[in-house]
Structures are given as C-alpha cells and as structure tokens.
C-alpha positions in Angstrom: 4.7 -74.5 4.3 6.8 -75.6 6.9 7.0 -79.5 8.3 8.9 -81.5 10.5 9.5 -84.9 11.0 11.1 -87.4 13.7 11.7 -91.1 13.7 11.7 -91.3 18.0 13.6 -93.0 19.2 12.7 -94.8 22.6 15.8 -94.3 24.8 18.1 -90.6 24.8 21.1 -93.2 24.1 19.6 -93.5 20.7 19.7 -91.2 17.7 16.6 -89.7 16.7 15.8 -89.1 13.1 14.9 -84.9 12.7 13.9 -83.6 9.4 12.8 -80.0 8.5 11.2 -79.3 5.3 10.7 -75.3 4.5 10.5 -73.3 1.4 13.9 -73.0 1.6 14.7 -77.2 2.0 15.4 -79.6 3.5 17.3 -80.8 6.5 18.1 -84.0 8.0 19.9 -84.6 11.3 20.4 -86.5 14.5 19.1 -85.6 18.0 19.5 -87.2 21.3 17.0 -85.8 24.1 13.5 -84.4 24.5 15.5 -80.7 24.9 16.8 -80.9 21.6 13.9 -81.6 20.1 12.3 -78.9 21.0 14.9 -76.6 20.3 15.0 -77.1 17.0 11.1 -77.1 16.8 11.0 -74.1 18.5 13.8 -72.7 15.8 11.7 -73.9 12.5 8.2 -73.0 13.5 6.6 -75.8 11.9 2.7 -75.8 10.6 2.7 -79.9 11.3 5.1 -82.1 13.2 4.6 -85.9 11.8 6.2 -88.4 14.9 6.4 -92.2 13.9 5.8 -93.1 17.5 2.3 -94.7 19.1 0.9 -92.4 21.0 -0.8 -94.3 23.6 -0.6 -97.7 25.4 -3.7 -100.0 24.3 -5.4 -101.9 26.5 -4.8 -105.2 24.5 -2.7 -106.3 22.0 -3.4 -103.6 19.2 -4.8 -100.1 19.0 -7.9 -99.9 16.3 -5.4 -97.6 14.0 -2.7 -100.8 14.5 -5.8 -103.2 13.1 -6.1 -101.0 9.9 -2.7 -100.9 9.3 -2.6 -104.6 9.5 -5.5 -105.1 7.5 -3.6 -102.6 4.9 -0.9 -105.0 4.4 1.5 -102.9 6.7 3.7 -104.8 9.5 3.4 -102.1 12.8 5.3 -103.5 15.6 2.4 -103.9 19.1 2.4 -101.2 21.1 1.8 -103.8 24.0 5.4 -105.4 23.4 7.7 -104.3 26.4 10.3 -102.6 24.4 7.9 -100.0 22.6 6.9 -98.9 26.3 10.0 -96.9 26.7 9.2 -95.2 23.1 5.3 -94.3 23.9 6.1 -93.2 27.1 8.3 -90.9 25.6 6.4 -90.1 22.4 3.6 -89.4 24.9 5.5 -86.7 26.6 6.6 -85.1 23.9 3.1 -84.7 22.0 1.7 -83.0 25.5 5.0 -80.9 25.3 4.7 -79.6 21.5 0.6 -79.5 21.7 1.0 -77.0 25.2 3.1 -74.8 22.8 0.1 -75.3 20.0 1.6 -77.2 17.5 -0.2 -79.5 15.3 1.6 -82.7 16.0 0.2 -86.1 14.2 0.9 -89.7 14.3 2.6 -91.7 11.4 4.0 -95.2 10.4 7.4 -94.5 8.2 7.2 -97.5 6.7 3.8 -97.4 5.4 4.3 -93.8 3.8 7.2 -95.3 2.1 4.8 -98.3 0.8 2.4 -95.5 0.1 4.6 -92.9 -1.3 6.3 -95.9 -3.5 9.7 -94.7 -2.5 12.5 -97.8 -2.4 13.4 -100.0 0.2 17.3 -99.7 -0.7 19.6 -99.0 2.1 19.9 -95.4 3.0 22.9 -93.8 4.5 20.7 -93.5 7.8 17.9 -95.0 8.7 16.7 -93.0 11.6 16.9 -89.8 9.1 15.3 -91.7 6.1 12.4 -92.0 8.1 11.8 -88.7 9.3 12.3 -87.4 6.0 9.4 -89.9 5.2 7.6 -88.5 8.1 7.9 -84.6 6.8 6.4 -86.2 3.6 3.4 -87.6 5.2 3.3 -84.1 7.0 2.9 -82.0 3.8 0.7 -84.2 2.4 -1.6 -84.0 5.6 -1.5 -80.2 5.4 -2.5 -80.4 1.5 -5.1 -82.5 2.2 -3.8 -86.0 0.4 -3.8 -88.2 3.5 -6.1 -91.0 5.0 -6.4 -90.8 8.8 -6.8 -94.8 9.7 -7.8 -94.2 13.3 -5.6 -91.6 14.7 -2.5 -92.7 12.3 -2.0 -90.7 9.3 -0.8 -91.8 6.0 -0.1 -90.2 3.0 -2.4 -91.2 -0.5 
C-alpha cells in the first residue's frame, strides 16, 4: 500500500508538508509549487493522496462536513474567511490536476486525525510535515476501510 499526504499550503511562498508512506517507509519533506507536487506524486504512485485543504468554497459560513466536525468537538477554520481563499483555490486545482491523472485524492482535517488517532499535541520539529504525516495516516486507514467520511471529509476511527 502506498499513501501520500500534504498539509497545503495556500501561497507557493509557503512550505508545504509532503509525506510518502510505502512498504518500504516513510518520508517527509517540504515542497513549494503545484509542479513539485506532482512530481513527486507522479514518482511514488500512490493508491490514496489525503490533502488537509477544503475543497470547495461554501456558499455561507460553513460546508455541511465543517458542521460535523464542529459538532465533533473539532475546531476547522471557515472556508468563507478571506485568507483560506487563496488555499481552496489552490487545493481546488490541484485535486482536478491529480483526479485527471486518476488518482484517488480525499479530503482530511490534520488536526482531527490527530484527536482521533490519539497522537500528542507536543511540538514537532515541523509542523507542516507533522501534518502530512497525519494525513498519510488517515490515508491508509481510508484504504483499509477504518475511516468515517463526515460529509466529504475523511477521518480516521
């Protein structure tokens, strides 16, 4: 079983979280652009690609997966506040890239995999990887069927 998983970032200035989990390991690391991203996609050949990015823009304040996670106790930040644009926008572009080239790409909230998962809060060496190691987590479990899907946002059980 092979997974990835990426902690977006919203602007290319920003380090983006990249973890691939094969057989063989795993691997963390920091990417910039879309390019990148791809690149190494296109070198791992994952079975599931977990991004902790919305999607989509809601109309409102809150997509119906947001209003589970809410109800769930977790904290997501509104899609609808100005500076997650930049990040759906670009999370948005990169799903329609990876799903053209037929991967199996999935939504996830970091944080509440690591509630989930029961994995500790204490400062990690980076963030941004930390989380995309959390996302390859909530990956695998997807693919080996331990996940609840709370409106389009997967989360590990």
């Amino acid at each position: 079983m092979k997974v990835v998983g990426i902690d977006l970032a919203g602007k290319f200035e920003n380090p983006t979280g990249f973890c691939s989990m094969t057989e063989n390991g795993t691997e963390t690391k920091l990417l910039f652009t879309d390019e990148e991203i791809v690149n190494e996609i296109e070198n791992t050949k994952p079975d599931c690609i977990a991004i902790d990015a919305p999607f989509w823009l809601p109309k409102g304040t809150w997509r119906p997966s947001d209003e589970k996670l809410l109800k769930r106790g977790f904290q997501p930040i509104s899609p609808s506040f100005p500076t997650m644009r930049l990040l759906i926008l670009r999370a948005s572009h990169l799903v329609k890239v990876l799903r053209d080239r037929n991967y199996n790409v999935i939504e996830v909230f970091s944080n509440a995999s690591e509630m989930v998962l029961g994995l500790s809060k204490e400062p990690r060496k980076n963030k941004d990887e930390y989380d995309a190691l959390l996302c390859a987590l909530t990956a695998k479990a997807y693919l080996e069927g331990n996940y609840e899907d709370l409106d389009g946002v997967i989360i590990p059980r």
